[in-house]
MARMIBA-719217 format. One line per field, with one value per residue (C-alpha): residue number from 0; residue in three letters; x, y, z. Coordinates in steps of 0.5 Angstrom, whole numbers, plus 500, padded with zeros to 3 digits. Last residue first. Layout:
REM residues N
i = c(NUM,...)
aa = c(ALA,...)
px = c(X,...)
py = c(Y,...)
pz = c(Z,...)
END
This chain:
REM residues 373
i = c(372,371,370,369,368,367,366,365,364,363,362,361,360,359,358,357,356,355,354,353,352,351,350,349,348,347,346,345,344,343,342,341,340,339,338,337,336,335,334,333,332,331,330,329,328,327,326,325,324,323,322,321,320,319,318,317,316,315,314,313,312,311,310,309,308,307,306,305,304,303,302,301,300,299,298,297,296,295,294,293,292,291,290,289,288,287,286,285,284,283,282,281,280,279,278,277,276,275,274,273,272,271,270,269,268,267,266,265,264,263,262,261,260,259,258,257,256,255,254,253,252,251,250,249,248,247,246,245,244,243,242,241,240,239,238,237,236,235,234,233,232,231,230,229,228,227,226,225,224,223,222,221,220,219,218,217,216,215,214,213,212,211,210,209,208,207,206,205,204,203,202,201,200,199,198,197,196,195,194,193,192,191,190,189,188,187,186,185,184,183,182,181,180,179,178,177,176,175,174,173,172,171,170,169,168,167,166,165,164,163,162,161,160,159,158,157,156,155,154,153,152,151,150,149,148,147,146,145,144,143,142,141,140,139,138,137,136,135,134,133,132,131,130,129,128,127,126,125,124,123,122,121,120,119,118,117,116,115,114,113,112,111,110,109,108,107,106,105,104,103,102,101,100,99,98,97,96,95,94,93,92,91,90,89,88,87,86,85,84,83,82,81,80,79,78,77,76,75,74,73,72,71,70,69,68,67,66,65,64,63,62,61,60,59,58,57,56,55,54,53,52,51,50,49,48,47,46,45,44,43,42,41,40,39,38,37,36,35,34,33,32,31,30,29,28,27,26,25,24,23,22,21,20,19,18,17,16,15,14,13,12,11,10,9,8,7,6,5,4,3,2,1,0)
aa = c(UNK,UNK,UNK,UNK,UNK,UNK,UNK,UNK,UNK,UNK,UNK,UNK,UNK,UNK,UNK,UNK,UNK,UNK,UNK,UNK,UNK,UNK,UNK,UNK,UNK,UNK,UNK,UNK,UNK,UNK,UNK,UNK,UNK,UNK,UNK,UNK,UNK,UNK,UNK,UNK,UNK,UNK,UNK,UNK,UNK,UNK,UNK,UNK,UNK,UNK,UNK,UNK,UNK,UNK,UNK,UNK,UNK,UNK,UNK,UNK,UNK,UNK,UNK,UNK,UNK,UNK,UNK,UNK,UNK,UNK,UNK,UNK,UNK,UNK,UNK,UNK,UNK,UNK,UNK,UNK,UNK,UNK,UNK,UNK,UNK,UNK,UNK,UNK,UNK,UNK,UNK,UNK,UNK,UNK,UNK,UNK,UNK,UNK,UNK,UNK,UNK,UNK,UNK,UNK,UNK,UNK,UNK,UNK,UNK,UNK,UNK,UNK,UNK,UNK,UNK,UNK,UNK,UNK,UNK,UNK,UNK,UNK,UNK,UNK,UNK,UNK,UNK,UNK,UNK,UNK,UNK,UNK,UNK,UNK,UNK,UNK,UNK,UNK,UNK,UNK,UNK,UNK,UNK,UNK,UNK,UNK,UNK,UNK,UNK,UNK,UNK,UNK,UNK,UNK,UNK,UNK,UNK,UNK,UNK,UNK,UNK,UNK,UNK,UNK,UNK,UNK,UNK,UNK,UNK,UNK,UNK,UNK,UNK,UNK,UNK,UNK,UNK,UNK,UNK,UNK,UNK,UNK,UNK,UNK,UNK,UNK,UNK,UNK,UNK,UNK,UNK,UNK,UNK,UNK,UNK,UNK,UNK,UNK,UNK,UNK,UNK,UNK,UNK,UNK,UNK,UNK,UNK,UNK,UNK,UNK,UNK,UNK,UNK,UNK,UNK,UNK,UNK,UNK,UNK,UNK,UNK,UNK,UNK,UNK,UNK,UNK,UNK,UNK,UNK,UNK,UNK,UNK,UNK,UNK,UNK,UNK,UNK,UNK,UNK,UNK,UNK,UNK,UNK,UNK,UNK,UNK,UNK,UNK,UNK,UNK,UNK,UNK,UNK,UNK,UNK,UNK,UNK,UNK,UNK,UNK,UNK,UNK,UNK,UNK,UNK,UNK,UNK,UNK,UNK,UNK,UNK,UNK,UNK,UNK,UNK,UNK,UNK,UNK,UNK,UNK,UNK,UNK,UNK,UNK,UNK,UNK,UNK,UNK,UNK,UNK,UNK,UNK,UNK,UNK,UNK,UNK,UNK,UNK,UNK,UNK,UNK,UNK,UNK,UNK,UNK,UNK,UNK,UNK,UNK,UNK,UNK,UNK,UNK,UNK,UNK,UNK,UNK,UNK,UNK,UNK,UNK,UNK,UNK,UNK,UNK,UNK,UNK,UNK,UNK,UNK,UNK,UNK,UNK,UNK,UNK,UNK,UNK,UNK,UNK,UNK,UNK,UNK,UNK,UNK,UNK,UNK,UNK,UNK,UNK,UNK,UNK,UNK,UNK,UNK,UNK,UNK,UNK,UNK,UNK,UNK,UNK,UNK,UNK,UNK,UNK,UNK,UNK,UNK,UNK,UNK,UNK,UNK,UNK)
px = c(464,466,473,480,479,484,480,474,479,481,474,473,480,477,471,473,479,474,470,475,477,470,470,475,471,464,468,472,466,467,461,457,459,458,451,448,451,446,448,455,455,450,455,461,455,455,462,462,457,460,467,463,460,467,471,465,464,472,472,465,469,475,472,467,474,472,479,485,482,476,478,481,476,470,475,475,468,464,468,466,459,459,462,457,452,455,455,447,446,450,449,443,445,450,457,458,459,464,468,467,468,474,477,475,477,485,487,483,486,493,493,490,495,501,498,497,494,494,491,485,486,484,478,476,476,480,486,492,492,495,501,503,504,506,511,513,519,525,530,537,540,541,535,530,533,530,523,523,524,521,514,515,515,509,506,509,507,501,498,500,496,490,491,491,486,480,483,482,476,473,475,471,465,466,468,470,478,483,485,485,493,496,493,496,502,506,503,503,510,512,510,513,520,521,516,517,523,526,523,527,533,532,531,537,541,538,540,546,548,546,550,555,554,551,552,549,550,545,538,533,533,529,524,522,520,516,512,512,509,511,506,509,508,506,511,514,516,523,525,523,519,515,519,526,522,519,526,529,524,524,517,513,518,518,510,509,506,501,495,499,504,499,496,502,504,498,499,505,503,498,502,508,509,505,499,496,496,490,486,478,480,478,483,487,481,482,489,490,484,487,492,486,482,486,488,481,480,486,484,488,491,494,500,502,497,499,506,503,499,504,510,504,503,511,511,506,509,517,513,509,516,520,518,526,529,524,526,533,536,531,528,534,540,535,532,539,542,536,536,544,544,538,541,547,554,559,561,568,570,572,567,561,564,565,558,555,559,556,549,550,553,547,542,546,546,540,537,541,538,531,525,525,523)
py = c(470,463,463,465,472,473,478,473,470,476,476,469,469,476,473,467,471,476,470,467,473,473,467,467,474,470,465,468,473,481,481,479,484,489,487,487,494,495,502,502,495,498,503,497,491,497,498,490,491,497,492,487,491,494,489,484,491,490,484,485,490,487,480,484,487,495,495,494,500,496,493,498,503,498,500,506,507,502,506,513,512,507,513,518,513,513,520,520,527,530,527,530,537,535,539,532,529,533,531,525,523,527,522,517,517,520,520,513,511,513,508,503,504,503,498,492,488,490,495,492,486,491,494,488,484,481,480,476,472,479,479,486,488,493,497,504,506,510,511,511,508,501,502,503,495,493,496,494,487,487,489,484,479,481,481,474,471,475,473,466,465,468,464,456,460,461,456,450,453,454,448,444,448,446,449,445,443,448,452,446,443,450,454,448,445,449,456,454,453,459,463,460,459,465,471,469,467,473,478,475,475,483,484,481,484,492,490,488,494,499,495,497,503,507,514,520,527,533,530,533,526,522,528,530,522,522,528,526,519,511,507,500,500,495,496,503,503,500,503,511,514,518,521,522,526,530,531,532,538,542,546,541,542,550,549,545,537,533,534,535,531,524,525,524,518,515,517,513,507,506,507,502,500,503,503,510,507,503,508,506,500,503,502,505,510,512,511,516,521,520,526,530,528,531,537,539,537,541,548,549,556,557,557,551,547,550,547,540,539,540,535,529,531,532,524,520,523,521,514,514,515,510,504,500,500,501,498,497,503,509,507,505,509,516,514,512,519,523,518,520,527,528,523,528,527,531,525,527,526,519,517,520,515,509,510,511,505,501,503,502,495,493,495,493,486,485,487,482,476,478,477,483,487)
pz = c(484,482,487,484,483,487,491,492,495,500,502,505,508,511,513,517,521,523,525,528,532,534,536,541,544,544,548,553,555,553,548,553,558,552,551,557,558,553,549,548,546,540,537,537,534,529,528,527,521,517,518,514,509,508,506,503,498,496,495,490,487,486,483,478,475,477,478,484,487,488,493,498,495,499,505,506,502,508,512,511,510,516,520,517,520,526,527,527,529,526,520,520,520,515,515,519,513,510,516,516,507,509,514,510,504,504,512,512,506,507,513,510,505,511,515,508,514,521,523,517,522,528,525,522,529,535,529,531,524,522,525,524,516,512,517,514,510,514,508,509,503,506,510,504,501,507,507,500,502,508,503,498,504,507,499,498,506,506,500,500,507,505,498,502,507,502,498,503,505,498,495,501,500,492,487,481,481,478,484,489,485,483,490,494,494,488,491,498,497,493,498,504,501,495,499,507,507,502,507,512,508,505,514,516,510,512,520,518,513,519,524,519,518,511,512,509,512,513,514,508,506,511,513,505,505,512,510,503,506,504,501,502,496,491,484,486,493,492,486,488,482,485,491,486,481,487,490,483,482,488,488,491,497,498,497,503,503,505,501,494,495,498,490,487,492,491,483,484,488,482,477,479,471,466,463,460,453,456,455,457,461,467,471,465,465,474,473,468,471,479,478,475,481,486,482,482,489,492,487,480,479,486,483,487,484,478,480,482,477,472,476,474,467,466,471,466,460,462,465,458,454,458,455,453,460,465,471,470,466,467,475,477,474,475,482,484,482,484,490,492,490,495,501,501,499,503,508,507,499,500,506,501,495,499,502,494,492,497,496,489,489,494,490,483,486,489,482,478,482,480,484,487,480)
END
């Protein structure tokens, strides 16, 4: 969707459109009018256009799950999981016919409804038809919160000002950078010409960092576009990523990298993964095996949700398997006082980031599906 000229031109022409109006008649328009009228324009006449009927089933079944949740007639887990049911069979591939565009970062949203929200807001139909279908979100994220959702629309007037405007252009344009200049170079200078050649130590250096770099630029990319294109309307759509080559180690990189669904998941995966676990008198006593549990499955989810695909799974594991191990390097530094002042000497700390670095590229390349795994 961002990649086309077309859409730029509706998002800004809608956003203009819709100012002008709301200044003619007094700044009486509010945010909910403009995204249940943007949602149903965008997502109907230009992301779906001719395969409308999975969607329209996609949000009935989804709307559902929430009123009889509502109703108290589903529990949160039961609703939960049949939210999760159509992503979890089209991940399978067990019912593809459930495939659409955007179904992961819909059913997060979904899901982030039925934790996160209160009663009197799941039940305002446009509200959450405007949330799970919102265009700048719906390919890959960011993934951004009812909290914050309900938030952003629910102020009372509308303005777009200049200072507002420029400040979302600045941000599309950056965005435009990082995913058709730098991106689109790596691509056709390097992953083009190293991905076809027979693996080699030298073939998974260069394209370990030559897909890491490229992943970065075209999803960081992706997502200042997406945060750009949800200032013009208002919306406060959270950071995606923070100079991730600056990591310290793999708990500061996932801080960094895709910020907003590492986020989700640890409220989502890890935190009742926790605290169901230290309901356990052995846990209890060993918290940092229920943490490792719980980040190991954080973050193995973070591949892995992509699908079971060998690639995602192995990915995935190396995720969480390598921040499970610097957690335990943590909990022994605790212990040793040698350790910890080893730990923080210049050198050990200069590797430490390059290890980070090293096994993250490493990961994501697994990732890309490009290596042998």
């Amino acid at each position: 969707m961002y990649t086309s000229a077309p859409f730029f031109a509706v998002l800004f022409a809608s956003s203009l459109l819709f100012a002008g109006v709301n200044r003619l008649l007094g700044n009486r328009l509010t945010y909910a009018s403009l995204f249940t009228a943007f949602a149903l324009i965008a997502v109907w006449g230009y992301v779906f256009k001719n395969q409308i009927t999975i969607p329209l089933l996609m949000f009935a079944y989804l709307y559902v799950i929430a009123v009889l949740k509502d109703k108290s007639w589903l529990k949160t887990w039961q609703s939960v999981t049949l939210s999760l049911l159509p992503l979890v069979l089209v991940k399978l591939h067990l019912n593809n016919h459930w495939g659409m565009l955007g179904l992961s970062f819909m059913t997060f949203r979904a899901v982030d409804v039925l934790l996160y929200r209160n009663k009197k807001d799941s039940r305002n139909f446009f509200q959450y038809f405007s949330y799970l279908f919102l265009p700048f979100v719906i390919l890959a994220g960011p993934m951004y919160r009812w909290r914050s959702w309900v938030q952003d629309i629910t102020q009372p007037k509308f303005r777009l000002t200049t200072a507002v405007f420029l400040q979302s252009m600045e941000q599309i344009f950056y965005g435009i950078v990082q995913k058709f200049l730098f991106a689109m170079l790596i691509d056709n200078l390097v992953i083009s010409h190293w991905s076809h050649r027979p693996f080699t130590l030298t073939v998974g250096v260069v394209m370990s960092l030559a897909y890491s770099f490229y992943l970065y630029f075209d999803f960081a990319g992706y997502s200042n576009m997406a945060i750009g294109a949800g200032r013009l309307f208002g919306l406060n759509l959270p950071a995606n990523f923070n100079l991730p080559i600056l990591a310290k180690n793999p708990q500061d990189f996932w801080r960094r990298f895709h910020i907003s669904l590492s986020e989700w998941l640890r409220d989502v995966v890890f935190m009742p993964i926790y605290m169901n676990l230290m309901k356990v008198e052995f846990f209890r006593n060993h918290k940092v095996t229920a943490q490792n549990i719980g980040i190991f499955c954080t973050l193995f989810c973070m591949g892995a949700w992509n699908g079971l695909e060998l690639n995602y799974v192995v990915s995935g594991a190396l995720f969480g398997g390598i921040s499970v191990i610097h957690n335990m390097i943590l909990w022994l530094a605790k212990r040793s006082q040698k350790m910890s002042t080893w730990l923080k000497m210049p050198l050990i700390v200069f590797m430490g980031r390059m290890l980070t670095l090293a096994s993250a590229a490493a990961s994501l390349y697994i990732f890309s599906g490009m290596s042998p795994v």
